[in-house]
Structures are given as structure tokens and as C-alpha cells.
N, C-alpha and C positions, 0 to 999 in steps of 0.2 A: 561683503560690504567694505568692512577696513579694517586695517592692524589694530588689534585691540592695544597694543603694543606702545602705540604713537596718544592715545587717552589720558589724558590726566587723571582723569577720574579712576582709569584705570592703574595708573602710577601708584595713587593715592591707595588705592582700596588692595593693591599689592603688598605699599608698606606697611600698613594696618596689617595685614594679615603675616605679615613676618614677625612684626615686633610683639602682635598676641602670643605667635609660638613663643617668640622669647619668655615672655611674661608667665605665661601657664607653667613654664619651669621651676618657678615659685610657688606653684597653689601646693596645697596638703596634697599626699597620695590617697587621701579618701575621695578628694573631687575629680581621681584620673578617668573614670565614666563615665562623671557625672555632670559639673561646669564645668572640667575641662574641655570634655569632648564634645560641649554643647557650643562651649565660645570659641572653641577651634573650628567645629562644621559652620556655626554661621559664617565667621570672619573670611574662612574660605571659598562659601558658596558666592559671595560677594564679586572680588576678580573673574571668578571663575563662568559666572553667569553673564560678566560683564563681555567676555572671550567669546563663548558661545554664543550670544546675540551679534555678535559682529560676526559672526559666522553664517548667520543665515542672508537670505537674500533679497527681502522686502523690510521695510523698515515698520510694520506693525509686529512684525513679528519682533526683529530688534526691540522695539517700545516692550513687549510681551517679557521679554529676558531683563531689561533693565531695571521692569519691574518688580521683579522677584528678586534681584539685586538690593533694589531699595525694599525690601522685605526683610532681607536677610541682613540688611546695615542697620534697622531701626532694633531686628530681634539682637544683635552684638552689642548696641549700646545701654539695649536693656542686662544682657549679661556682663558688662562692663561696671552698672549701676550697682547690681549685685554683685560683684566681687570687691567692689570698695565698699561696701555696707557689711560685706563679710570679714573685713580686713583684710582682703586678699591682693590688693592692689594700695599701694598708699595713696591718699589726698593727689600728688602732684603727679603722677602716674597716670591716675582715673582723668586726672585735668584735660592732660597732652594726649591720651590717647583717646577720650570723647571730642576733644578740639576735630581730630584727626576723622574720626569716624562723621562727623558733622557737617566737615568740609566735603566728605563722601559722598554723604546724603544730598546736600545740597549744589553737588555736581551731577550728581544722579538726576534730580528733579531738572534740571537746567537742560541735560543733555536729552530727558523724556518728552520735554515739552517742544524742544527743537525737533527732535526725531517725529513727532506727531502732529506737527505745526504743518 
């Protein structure tokens, strides 16, 4: 279909997903299992799903990946929510990186509805 490469959406849900690895560098070693490796798979599946629906070659299917993208950005913001409820992110931290994840989601939805229009 196209460079997932050339996507904002995909830009975005890149950075998000680098600056979580940043992040989780600070949680306790009792969450390395557990939220870490929960808010690292989502955060990941996110790009990653974005890449492989541009990868196929009808656009229901694209619509199919994107979707599970915006699955896997609403499940990261929910682990985001909990990890400032945990202490594990501070107040201004949880702000910029839900802003981020937000903007995600709502690139996502944008690009669903085009993609299925």
C-alpha cells in the first residue's frame, strides 16, 4: 500500500514507543514481567501493526491492522494511567506522554475512517 514510514501517525506512535522504553527504565524490578512488559508490548504493538497493515494490499484489511493498533493505544493509555496511580511515572510525565498517546489515537481514528470511507 505505502511507507509506513512517510505516516504521522506512524511517526508519532514510534515516539511513544521509544520514550515508554525510556520510561520503564525507572519502574521497580518487581514490575520487569509485569507493567513493564505489559506497557512495553502494547506501546510496541501500536507502530508495529501500523507497519504491517500498510503492508497488505486492500485497504479492509489495512482498516483490520489499524484497528488493532487503536486497541493496543487505548490498552497503553490505560497502562500509563496506572503507572501514575502507582507512582511510577510522575504527574508531568503521565501529562506529555497521554497528550502523545492521544494524539495517536486520534490519528488512528482519522486515518480508519479515511481508509474505509
Amino acid at each position: 500500500m505505502q511507507n509506513y514510514k512517510d505516516l504521522k501517525v506512524w511517526v508519532k506512535a514510534h515516539l511513544f514507543t521509544l520514550l515508554m522504553y525510556q520510561e520503564k527504565k525507572s519502574f521497580p524490578k518487581e514490575e520487569l514481567y509485569c507493567l513493564t512488559s505489559q506497557l512495553r508490548r502494547s506501546a510496541t504493538s501500536v507502530p508495529a501493526n501500523i507497519a504491517e497493515g500498510c503492508g497488505k494490499k486492500t485497504n479492509p484489511e489495512l482498516a483490520h491492522y489499524l484497528n488493532i493498533a487503536l486497541g493496543s493505544s487505548n490498552e497503553s493509555e490505560y497502562y500509563l494511567l496506572l503507572s501514575k496511580d502507582l507512582k511510577y511515572l510522575s504527574d508531568e510525565k503521565y501529562i506529555a506522554l497521554n497528550l502523545l498517546i492521544n494524539e495517536v489515537k486520534a490519528r488512528l481514528i482519522a486515518l480508519i475512517n479515511k481508509v474505509c470511507s
